[in-house]
C-alpha positions in Angstrom: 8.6 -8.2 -0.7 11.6 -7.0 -1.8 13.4 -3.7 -0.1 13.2 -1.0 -2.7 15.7 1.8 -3.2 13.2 4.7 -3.8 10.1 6.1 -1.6 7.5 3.8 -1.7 3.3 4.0 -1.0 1.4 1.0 1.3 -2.6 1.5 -0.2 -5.3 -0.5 1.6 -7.9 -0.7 -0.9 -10.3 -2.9 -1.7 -11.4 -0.7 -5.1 -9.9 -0.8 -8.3 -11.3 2.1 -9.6 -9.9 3.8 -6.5 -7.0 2.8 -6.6 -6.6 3.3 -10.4 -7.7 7.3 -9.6 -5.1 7.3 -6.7 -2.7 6.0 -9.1 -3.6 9.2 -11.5 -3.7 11.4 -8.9 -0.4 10.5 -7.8 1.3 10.5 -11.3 2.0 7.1 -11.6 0.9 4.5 -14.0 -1.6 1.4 -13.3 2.0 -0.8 -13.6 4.0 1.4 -11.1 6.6 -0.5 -8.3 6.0 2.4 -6.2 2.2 1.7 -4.8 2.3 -1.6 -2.7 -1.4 -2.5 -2.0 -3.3 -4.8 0.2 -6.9 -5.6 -0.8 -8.4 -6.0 2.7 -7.6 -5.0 6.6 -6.4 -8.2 7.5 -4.2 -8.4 4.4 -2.9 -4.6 5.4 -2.5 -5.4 9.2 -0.8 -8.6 8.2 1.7 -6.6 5.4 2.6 -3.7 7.7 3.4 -6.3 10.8 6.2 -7.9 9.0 7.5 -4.4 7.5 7.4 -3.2 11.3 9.4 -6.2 12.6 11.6 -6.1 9.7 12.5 -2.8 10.9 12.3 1.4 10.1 14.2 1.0 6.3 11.2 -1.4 5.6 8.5 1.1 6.5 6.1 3.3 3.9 6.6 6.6 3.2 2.9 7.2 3.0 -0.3 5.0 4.0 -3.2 5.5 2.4 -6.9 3.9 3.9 -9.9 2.7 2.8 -12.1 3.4 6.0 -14.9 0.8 4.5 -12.9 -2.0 4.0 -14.1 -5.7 4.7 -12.2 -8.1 6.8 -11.3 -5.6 9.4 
């Protein structure tokens, strides 16, 4: 993952059609740079260690979770 220049949102969602009504909610289109998602806990815990050991410029400006995920 690439360090991007603007605000950016981590989604842990397993849902497409969540995550297509986030996407709405939000403004954004289905293509957008701007929602970085992970599909399952594991895949989210996994994404948001490197960001954290990468350091604080790497980190979300929002999170937004699933609480029924699988894997986690």
């Amino acid at each position: 993952m690439t360090r991007q220049n603007h605000s950016w949102i981590f989604v842990i969602e397993d849902s497409e059609s969540d995550l297509y009504l986030l996407k709405r909610a939000l403004g954004t289109g289905p293509d957008t740079e701007q929602v970085v998602r992970a599909r399952d806990g594991e895949q989210g815990i996994e994404l948001l260690d490197e960001l954290a050991s990468a350091g604080r410029a790497w980190l979300p400006d929002l999170i937004v979770l699933d609480l029924n995920l699988p894997r986690v």
